[in-house]
N, CA, C, O and CB atoms as a CASP TS submission, in Angstrom:
PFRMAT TS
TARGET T0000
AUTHOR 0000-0000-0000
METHOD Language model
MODEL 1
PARENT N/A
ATOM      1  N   UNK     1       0.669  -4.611 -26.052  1.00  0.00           N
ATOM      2  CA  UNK     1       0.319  -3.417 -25.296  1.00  0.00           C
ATOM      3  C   UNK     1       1.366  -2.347 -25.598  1.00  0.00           C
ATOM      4  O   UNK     1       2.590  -2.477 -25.567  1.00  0.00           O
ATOM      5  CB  UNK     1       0.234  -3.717 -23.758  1.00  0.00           C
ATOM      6  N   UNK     2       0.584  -1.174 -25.921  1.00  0.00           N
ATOM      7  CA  UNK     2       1.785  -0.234 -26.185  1.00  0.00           C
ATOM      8  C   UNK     2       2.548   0.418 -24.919  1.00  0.00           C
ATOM      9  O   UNK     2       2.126   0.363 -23.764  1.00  0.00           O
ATOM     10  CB  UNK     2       1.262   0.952 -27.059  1.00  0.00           C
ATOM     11  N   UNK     3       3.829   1.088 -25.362  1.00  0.00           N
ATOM     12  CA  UNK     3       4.896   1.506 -24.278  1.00  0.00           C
ATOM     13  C   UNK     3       3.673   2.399 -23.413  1.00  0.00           C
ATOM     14  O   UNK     3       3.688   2.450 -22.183  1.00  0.00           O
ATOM     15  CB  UNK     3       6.516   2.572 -24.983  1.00  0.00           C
ATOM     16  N   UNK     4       2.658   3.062 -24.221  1.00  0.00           N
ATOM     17  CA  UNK     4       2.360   4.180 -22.996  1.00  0.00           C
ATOM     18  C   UNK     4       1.142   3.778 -21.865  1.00  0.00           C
ATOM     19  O   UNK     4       0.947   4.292 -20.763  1.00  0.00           O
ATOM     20  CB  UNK     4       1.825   5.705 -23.776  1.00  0.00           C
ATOM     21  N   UNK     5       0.327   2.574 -22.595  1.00  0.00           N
ATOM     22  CA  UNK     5      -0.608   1.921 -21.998  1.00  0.00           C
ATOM     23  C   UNK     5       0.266   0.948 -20.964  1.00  0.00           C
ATOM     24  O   UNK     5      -0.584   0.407 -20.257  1.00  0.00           O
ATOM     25  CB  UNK     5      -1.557   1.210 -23.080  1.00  0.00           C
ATOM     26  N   UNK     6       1.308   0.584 -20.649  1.00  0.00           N
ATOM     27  CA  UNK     6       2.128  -0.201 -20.027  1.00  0.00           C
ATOM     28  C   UNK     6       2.535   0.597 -19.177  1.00  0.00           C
ATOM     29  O   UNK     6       2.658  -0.053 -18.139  1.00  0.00           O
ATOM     30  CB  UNK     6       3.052  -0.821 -20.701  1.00  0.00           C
ATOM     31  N   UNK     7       2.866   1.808 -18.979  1.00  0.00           N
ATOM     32  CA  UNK     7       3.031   2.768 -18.360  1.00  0.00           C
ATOM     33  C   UNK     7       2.150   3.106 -17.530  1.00  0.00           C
ATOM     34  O   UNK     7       2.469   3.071 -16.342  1.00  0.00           O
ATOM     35  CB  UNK     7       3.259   3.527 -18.982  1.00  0.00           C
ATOM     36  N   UNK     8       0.952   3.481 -17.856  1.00  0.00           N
ATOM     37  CA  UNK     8      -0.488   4.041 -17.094  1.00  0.00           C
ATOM     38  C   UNK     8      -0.840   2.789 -16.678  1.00  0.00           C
ATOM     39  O   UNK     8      -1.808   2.932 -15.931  1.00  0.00           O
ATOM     40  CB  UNK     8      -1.806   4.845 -18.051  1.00  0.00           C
ATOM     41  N   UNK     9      -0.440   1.183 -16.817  1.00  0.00           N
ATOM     42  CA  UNK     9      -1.170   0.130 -16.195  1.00  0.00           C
ATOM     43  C   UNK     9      -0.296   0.337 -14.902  1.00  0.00           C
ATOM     44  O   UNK     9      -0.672   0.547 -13.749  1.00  0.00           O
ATOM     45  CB  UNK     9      -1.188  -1.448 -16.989  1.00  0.00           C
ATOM     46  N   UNK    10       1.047   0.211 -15.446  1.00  0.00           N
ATOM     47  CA  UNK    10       2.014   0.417 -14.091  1.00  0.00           C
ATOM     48  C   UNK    10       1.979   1.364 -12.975  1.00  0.00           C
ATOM     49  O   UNK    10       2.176   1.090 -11.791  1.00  0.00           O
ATOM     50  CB  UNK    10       3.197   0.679 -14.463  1.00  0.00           C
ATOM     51  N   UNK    11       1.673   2.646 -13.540  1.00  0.00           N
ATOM     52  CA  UNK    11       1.434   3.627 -12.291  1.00  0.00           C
ATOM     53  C   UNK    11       0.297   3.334 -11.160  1.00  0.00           C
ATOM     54  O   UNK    11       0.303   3.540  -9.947  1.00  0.00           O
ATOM     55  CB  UNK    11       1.053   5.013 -12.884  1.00  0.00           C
ATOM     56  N   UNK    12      -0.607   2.815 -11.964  1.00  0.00           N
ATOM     57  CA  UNK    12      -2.146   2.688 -11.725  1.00  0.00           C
ATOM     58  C   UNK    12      -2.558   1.515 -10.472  1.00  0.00           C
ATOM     59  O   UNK    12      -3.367   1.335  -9.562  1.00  0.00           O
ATOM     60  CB  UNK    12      -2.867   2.183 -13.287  1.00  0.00           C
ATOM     61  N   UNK    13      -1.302   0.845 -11.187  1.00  0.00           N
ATOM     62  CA  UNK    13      -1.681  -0.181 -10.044  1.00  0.00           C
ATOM     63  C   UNK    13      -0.538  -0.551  -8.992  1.00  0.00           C
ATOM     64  O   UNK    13      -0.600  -1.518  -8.232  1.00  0.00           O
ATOM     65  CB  UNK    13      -2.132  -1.559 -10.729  1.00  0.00           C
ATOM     66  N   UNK    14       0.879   0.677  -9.084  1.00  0.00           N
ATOM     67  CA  UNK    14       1.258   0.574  -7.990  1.00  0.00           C
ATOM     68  C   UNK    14       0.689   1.865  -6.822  1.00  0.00           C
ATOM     69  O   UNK    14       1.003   2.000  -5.639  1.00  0.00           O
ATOM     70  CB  UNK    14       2.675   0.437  -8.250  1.00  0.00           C
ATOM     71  N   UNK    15      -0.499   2.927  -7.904  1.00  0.00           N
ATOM     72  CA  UNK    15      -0.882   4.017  -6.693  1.00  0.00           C
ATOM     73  C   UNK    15      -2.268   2.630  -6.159  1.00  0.00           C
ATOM     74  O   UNK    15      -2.112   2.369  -4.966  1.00  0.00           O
ATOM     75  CB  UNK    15      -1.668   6.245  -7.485  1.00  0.00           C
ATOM     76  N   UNK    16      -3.014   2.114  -6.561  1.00  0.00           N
ATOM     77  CA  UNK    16      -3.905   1.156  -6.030  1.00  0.00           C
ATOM     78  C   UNK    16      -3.101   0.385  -5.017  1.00  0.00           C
ATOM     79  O   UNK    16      -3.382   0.539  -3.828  1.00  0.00           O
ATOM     80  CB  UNK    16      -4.519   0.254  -7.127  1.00  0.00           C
ATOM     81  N   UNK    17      -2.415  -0.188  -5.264  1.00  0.00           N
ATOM     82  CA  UNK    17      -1.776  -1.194  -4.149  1.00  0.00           C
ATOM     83  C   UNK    17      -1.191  -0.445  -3.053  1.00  0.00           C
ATOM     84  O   UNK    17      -1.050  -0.988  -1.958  1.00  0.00           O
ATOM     85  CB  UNK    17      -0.601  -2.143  -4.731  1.00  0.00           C
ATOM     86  N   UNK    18      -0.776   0.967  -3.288  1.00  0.00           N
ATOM     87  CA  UNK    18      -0.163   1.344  -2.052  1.00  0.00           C
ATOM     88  C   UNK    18      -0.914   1.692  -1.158  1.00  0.00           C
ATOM     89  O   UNK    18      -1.012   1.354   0.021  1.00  0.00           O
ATOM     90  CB  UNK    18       0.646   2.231  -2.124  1.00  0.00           C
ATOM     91  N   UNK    19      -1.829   2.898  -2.230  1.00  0.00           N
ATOM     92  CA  UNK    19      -3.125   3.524  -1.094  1.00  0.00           C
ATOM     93  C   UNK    19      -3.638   2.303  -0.393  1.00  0.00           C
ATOM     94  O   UNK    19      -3.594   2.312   0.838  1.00  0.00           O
ATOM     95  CB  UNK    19      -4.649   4.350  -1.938  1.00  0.00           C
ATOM     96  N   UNK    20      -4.187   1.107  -1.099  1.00  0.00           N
ATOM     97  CA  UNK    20      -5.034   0.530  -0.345  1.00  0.00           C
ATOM     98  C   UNK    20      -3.936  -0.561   0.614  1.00  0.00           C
ATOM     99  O   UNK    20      -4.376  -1.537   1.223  1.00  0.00           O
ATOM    100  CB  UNK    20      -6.266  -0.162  -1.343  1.00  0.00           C
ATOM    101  N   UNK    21      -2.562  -0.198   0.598  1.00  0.00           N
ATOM    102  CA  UNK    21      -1.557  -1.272   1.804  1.00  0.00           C
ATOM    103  C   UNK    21      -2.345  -0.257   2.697  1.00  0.00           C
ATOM    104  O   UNK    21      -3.348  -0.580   3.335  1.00  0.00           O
ATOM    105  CB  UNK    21       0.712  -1.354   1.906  1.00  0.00           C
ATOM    106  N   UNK    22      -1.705   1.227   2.685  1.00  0.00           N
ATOM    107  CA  UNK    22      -1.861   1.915   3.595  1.00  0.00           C
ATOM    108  C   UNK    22      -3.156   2.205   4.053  1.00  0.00           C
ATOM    109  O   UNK    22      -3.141   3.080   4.918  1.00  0.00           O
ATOM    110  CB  UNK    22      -1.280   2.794   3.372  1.00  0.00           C
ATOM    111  N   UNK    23      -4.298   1.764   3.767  1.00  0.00           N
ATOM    112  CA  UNK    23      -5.803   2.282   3.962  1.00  0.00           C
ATOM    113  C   UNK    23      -5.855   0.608   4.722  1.00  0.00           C
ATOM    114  O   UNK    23      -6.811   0.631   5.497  1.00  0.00           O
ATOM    115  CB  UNK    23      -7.050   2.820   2.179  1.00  0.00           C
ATOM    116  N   UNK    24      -5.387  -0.351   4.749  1.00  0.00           N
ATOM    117  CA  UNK    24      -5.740  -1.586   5.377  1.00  0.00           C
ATOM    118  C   UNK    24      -4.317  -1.372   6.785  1.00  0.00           C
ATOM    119  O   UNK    24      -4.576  -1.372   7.988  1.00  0.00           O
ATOM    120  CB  UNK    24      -5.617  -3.213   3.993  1.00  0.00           C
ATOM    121  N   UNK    25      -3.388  -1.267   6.397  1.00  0.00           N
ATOM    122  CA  UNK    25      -2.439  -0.486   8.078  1.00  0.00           C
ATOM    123  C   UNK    25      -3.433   0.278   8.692  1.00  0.00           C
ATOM    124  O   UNK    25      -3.915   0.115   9.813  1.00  0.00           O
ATOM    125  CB  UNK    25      -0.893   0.857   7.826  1.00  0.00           C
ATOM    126  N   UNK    26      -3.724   1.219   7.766  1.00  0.00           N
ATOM    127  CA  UNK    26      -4.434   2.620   9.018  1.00  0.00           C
ATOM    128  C   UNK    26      -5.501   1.421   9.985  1.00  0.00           C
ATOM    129  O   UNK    26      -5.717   1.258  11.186  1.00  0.00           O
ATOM    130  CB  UNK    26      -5.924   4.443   7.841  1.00  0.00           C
ATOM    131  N   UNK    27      -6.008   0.703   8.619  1.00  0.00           N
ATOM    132  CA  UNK    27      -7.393   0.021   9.777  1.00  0.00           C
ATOM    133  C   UNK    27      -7.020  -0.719  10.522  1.00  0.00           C
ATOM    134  O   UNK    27      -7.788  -0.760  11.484  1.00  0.00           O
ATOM    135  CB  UNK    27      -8.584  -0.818   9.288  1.00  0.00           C
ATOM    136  N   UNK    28      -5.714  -1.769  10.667  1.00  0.00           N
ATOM    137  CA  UNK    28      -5.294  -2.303  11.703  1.00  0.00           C
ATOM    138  C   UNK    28      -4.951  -1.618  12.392  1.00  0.00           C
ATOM    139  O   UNK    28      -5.417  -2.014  13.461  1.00  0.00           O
ATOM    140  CB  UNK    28      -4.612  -3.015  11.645  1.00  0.00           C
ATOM    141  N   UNK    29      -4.324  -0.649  12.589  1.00  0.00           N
ATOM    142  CA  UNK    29      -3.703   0.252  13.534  1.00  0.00           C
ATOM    143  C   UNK    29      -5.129   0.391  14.417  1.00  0.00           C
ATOM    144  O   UNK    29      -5.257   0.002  15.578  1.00  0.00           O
ATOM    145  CB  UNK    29      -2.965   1.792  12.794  1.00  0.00           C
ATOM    146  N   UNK    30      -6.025   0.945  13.716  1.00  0.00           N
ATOM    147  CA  UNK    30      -7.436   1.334  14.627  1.00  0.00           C
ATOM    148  C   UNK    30      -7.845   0.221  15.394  1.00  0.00           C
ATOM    149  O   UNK    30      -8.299   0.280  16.537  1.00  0.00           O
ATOM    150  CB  UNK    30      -8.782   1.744  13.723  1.00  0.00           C
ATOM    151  N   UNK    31      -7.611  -1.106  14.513  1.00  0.00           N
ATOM    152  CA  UNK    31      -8.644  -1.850  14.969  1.00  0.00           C
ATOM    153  C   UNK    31      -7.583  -2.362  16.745  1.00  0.00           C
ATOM    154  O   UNK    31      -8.019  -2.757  17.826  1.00  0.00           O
ATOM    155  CB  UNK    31      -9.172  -3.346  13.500  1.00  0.00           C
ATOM    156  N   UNK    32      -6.100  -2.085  16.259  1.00  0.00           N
ATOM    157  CA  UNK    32      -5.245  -2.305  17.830  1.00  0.00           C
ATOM    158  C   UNK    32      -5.140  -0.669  18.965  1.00  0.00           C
ATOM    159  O   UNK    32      -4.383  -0.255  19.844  1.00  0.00           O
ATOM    160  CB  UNK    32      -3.174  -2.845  17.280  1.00  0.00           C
ATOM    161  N   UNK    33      -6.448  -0.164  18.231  1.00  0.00           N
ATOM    162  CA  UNK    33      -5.954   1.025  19.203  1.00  0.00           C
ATOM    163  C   UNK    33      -4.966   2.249  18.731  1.00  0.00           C
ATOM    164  O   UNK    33      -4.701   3.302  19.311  1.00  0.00           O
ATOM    165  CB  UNK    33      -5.187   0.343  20.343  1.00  0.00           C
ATOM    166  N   UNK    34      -4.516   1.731  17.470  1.00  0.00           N
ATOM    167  CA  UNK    34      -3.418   2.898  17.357  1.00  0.00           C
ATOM    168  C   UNK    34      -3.580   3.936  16.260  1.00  0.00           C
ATOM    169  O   UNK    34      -3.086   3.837  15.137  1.00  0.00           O
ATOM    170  CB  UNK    34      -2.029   2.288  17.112  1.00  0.00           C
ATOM    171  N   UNK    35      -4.605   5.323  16.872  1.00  0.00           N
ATOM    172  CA  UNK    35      -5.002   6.453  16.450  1.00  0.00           C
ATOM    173  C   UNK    35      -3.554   6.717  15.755  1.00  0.00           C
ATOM    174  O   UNK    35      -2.527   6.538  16.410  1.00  0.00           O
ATOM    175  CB  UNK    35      -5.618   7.471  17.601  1.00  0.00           C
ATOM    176  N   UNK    36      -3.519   7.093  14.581  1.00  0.00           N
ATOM    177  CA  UNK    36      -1.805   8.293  13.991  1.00  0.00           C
ATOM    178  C   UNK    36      -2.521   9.668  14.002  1.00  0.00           C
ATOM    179  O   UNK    36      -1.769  10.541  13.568  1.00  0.00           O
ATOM    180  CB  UNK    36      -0.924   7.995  11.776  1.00  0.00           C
ATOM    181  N   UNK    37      -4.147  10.283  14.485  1.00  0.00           N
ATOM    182  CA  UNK    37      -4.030  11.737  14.696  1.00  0.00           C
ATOM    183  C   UNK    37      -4.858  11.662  15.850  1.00  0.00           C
ATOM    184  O   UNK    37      -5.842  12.379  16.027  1.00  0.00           O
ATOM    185  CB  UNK    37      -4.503  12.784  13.497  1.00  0.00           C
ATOM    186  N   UNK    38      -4.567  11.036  16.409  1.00  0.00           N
ATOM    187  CA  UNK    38      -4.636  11.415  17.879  1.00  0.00           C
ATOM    188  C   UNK    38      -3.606  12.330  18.795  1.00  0.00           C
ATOM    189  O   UNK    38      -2.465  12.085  18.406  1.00  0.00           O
ATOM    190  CB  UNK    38      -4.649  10.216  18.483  1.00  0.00           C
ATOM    191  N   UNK    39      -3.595  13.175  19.736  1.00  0.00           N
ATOM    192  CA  UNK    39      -3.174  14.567  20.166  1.00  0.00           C
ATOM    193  C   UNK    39      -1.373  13.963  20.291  1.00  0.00           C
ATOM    194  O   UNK    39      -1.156  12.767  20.486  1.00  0.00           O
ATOM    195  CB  UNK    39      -4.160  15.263  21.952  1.00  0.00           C
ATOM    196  N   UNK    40      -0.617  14.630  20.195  1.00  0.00           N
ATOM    197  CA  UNK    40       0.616  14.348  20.721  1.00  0.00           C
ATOM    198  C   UNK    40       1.365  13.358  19.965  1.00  0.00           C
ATOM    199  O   UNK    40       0.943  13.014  18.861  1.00  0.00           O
ATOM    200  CB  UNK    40       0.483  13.950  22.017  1.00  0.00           C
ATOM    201  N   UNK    41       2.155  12.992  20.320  1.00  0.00           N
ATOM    202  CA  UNK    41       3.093  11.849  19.332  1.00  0.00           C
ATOM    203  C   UNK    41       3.535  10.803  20.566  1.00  0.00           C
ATOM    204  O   UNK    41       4.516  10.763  21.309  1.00  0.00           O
ATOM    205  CB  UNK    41       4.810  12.695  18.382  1.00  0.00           C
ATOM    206  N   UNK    42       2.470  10.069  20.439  1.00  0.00           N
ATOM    207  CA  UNK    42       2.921   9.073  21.828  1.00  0.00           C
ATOM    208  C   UNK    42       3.386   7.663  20.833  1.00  0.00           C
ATOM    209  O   UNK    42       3.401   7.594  19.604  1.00  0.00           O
ATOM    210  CB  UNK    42       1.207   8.630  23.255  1.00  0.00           C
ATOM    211  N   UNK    43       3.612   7.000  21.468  1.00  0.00           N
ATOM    212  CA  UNK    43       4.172   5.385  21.293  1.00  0.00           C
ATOM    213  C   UNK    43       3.145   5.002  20.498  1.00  0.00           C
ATOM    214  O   UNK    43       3.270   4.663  19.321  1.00  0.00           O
ATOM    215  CB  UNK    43       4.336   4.311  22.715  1.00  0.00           C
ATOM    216  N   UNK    44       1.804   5.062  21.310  1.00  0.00           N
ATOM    217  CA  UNK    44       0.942   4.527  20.148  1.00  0.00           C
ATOM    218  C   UNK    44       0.594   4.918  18.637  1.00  0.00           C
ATOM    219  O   UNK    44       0.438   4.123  17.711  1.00  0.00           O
ATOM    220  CB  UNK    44      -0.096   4.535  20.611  1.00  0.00           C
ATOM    221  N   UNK    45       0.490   6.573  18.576  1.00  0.00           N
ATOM    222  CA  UNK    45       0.363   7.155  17.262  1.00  0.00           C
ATOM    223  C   UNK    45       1.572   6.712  16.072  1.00  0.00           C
ATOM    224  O   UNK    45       1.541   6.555  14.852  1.00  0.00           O
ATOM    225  CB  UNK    45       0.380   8.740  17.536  1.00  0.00           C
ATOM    226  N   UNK    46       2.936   6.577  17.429  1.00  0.00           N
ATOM    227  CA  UNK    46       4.180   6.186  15.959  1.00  0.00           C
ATOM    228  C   UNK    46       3.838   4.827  15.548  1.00  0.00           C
ATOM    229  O   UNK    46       4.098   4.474  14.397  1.00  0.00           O
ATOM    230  CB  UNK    46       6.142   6.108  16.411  1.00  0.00           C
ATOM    231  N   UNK    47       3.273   4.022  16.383  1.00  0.00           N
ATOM    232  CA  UNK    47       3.330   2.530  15.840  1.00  0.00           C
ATOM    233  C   UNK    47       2.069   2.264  14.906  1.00  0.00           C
ATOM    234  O   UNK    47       1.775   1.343  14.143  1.00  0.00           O
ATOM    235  CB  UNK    47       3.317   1.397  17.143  1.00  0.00           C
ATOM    236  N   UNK    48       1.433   3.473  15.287  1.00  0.00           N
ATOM    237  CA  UNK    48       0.069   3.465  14.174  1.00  0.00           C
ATOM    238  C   UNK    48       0.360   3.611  12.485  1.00  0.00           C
ATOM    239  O   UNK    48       0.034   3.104  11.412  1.00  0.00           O
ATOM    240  CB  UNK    48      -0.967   4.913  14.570  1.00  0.00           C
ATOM    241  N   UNK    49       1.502   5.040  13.262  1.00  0.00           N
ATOM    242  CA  UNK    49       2.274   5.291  11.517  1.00  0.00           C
ATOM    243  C   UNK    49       2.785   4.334  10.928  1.00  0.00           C
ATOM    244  O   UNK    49       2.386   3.932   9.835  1.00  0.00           O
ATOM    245  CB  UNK    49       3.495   6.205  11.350  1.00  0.00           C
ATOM    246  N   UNK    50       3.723   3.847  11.560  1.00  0.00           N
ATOM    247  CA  UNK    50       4.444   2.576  11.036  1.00  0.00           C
ATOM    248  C   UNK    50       3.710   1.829  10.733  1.00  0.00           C
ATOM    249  O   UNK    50       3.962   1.472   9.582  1.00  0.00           O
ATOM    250  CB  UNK    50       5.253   1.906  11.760  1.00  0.00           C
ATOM    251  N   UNK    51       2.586   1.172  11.268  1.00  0.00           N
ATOM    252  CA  UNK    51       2.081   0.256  10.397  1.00  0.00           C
ATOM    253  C   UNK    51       1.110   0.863   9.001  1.00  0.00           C
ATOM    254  O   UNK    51       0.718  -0.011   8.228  1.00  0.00           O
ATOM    255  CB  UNK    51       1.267  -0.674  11.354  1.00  0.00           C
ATOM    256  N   UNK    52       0.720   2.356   8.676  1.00  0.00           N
ATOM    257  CA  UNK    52       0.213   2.907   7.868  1.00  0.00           C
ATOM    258  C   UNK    52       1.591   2.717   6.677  1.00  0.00           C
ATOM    259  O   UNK    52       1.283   2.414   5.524  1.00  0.00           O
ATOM    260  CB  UNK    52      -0.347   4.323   8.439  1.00  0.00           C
ATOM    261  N   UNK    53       2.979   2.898   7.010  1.00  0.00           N
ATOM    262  CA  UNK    53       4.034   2.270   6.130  1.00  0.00           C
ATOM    263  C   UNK    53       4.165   1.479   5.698  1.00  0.00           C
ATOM    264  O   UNK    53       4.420   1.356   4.500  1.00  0.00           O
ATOM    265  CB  UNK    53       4.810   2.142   6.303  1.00  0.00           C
ATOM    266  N   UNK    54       3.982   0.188   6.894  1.00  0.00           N
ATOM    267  CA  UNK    54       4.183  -1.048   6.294  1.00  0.00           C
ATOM    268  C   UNK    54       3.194  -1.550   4.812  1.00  0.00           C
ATOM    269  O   UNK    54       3.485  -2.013   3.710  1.00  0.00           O
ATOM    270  CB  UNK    54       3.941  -1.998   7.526  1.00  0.00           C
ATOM    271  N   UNK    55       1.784  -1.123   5.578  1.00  0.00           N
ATOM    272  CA  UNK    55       1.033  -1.376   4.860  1.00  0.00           C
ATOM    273  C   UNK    55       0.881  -1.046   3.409  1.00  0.00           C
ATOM    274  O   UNK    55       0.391  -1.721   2.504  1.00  0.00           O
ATOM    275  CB  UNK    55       0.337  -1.127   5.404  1.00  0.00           C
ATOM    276  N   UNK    56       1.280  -0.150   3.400  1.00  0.00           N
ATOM    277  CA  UNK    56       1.597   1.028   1.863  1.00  0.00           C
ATOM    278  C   UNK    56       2.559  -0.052   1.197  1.00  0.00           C
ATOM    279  O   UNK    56       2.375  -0.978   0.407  1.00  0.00           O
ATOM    280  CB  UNK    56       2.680   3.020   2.211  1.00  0.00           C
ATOM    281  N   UNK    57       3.669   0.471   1.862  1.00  0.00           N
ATOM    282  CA  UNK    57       4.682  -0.994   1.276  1.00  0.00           C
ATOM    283  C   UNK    57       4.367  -2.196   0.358  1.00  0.00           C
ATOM    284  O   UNK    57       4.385  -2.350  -0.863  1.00  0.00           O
ATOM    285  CB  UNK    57       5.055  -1.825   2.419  1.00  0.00           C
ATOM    286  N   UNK    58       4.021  -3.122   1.589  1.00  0.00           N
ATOM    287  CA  UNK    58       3.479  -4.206   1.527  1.00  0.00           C
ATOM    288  C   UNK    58       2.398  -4.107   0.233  1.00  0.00           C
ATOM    289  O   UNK    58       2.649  -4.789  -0.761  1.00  0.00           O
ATOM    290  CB  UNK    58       2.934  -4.504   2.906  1.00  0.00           C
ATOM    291  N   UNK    59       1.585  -3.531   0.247  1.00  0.00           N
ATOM    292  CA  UNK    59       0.457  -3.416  -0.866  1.00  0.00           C
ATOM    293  C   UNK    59       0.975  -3.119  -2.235  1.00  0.00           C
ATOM    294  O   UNK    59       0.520  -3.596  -3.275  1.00  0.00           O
ATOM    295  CB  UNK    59      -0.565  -2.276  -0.527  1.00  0.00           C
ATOM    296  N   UNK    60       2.148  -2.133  -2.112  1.00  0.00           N
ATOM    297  CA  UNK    60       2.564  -1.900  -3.954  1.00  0.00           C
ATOM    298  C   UNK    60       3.625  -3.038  -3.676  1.00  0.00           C
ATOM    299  O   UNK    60       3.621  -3.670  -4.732  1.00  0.00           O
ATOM    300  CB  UNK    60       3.411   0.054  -4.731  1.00  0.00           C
ATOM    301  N   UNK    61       4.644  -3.717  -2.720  1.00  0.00           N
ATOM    302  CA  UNK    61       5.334  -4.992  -3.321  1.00  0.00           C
ATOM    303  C   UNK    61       4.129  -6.230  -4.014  1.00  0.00           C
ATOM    304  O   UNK    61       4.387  -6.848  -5.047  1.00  0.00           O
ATOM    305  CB  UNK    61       6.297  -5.747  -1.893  1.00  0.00           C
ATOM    306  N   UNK    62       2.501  -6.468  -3.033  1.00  0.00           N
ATOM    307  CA  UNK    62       1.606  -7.223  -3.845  1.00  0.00           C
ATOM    308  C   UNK    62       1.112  -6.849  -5.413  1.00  0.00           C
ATOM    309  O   UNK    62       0.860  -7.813  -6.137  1.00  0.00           O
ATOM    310  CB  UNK    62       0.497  -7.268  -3.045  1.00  0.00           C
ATOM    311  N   UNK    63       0.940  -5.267  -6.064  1.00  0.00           N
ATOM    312  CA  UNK    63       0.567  -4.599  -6.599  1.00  0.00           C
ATOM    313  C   UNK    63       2.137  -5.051  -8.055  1.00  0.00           C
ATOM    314  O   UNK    63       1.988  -5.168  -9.271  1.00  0.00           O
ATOM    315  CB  UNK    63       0.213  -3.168  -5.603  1.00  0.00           C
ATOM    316  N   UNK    64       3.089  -5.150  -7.459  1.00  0.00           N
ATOM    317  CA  UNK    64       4.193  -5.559  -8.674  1.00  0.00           C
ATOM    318  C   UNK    64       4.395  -6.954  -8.920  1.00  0.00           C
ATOM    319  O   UNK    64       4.757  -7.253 -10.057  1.00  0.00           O
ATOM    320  CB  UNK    64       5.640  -5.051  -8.381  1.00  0.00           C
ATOM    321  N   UNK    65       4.256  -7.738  -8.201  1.00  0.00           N
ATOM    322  CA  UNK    65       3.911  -8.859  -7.780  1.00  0.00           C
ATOM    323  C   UNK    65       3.209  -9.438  -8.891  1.00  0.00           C
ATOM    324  O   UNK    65       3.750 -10.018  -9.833  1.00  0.00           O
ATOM    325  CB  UNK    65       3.227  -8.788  -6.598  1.00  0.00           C
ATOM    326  N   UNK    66       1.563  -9.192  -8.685  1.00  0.00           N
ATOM    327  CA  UNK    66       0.710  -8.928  -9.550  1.00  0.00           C
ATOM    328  C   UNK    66       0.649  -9.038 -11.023  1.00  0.00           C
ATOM    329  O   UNK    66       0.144  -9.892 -11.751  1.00  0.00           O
ATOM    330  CB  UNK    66       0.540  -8.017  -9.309  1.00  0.00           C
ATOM    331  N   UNK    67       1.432  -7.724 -11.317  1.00  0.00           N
ATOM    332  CA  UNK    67       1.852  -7.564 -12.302  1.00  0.00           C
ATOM    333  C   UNK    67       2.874  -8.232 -13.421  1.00  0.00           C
ATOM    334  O   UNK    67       3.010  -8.396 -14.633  1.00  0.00           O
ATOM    335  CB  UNK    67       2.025  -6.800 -11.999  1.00  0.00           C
ATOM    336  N   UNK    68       3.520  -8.509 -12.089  1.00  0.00           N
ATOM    337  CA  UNK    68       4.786  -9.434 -12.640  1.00  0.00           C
ATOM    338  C   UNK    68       4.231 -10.857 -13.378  1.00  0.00           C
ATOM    339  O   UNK    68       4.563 -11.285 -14.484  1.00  0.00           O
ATOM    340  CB  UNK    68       5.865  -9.912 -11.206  1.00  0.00           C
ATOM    341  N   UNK    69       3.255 -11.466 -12.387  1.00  0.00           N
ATOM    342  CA  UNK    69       2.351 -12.565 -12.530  1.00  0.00           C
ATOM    343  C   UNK    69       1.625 -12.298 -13.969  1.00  0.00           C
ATOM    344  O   UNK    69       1.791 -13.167 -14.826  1.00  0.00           O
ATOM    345  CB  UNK    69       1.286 -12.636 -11.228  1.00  0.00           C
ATOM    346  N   UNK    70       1.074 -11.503 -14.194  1.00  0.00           N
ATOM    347  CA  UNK    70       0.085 -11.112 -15.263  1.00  0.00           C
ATOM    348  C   UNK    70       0.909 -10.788 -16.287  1.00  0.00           C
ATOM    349  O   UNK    70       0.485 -11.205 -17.365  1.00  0.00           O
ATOM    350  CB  UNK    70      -0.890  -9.961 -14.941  1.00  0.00           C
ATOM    351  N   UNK    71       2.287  -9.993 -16.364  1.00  0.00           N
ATOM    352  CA  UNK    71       2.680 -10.513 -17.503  1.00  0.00           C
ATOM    353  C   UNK    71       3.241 -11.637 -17.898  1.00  0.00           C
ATOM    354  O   UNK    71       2.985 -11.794 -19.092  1.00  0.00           O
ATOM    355  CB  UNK    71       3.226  -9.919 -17.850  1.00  0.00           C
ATOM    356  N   UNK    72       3.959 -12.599 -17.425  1.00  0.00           N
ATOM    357  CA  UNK    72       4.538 -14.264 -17.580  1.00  0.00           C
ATOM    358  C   UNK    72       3.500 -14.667 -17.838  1.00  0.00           C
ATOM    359  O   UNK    72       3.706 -15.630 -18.576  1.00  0.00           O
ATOM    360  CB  UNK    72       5.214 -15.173 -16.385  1.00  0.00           C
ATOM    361  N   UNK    73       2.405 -14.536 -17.689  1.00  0.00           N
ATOM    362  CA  UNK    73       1.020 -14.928 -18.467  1.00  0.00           C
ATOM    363  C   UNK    73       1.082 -14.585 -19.795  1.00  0.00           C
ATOM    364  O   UNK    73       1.010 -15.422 -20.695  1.00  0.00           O
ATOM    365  CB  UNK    73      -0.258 -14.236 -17.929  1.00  0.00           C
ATOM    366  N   UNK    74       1.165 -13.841 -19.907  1.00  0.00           N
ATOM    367  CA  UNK    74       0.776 -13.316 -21.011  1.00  0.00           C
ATOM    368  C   UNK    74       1.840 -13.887 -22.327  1.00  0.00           C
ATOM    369  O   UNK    74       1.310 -14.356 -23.333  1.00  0.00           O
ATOM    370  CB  UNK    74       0.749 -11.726 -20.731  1.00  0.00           C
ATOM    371  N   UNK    75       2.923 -13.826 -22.251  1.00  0.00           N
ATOM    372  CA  UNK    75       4.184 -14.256 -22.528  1.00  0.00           C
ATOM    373  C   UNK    75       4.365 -15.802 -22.874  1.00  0.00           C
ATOM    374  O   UNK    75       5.482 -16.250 -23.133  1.00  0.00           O
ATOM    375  CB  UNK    75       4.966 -13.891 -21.408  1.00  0.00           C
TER
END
């Protein structure tokens, strides 16, 4: 695989893994109640955010992970 196709695999699938950490936080957050644009900045909206973080997180550490896996394969 060349340097630049190794590059665009890498970006690609740490913006996939993050958006979708953070698109599976947002939905737990909902599914516990915790709106992040709902009015005001209460307890619940920050813990909504935070888990919209974690999740992001969490999804590009699976997303390198992944990767990491798929190349020792390859190898």
């Amino acid at each position: 695989m060349s340097t630049a196709q190794r590059l665009l695999m890498e970006g690609a699938s740490d913006a996939i893994g993050f958006v979708g950490g953070a698109l599976a936080g947002y939905g737990v957050g909902l599914l516990l109640g915790m709106d992040i644009f709902s009015e005001g900045y209460g307890a619940a909206s920050i813990a909504g955010i935070a888990l919209v973080g974690i999740g992001g997180g969490l999804g590009l550490h699976l997303a390198r992970r992944w990767r990491a896996a798929r190349s020792a394969r390859k190898e």
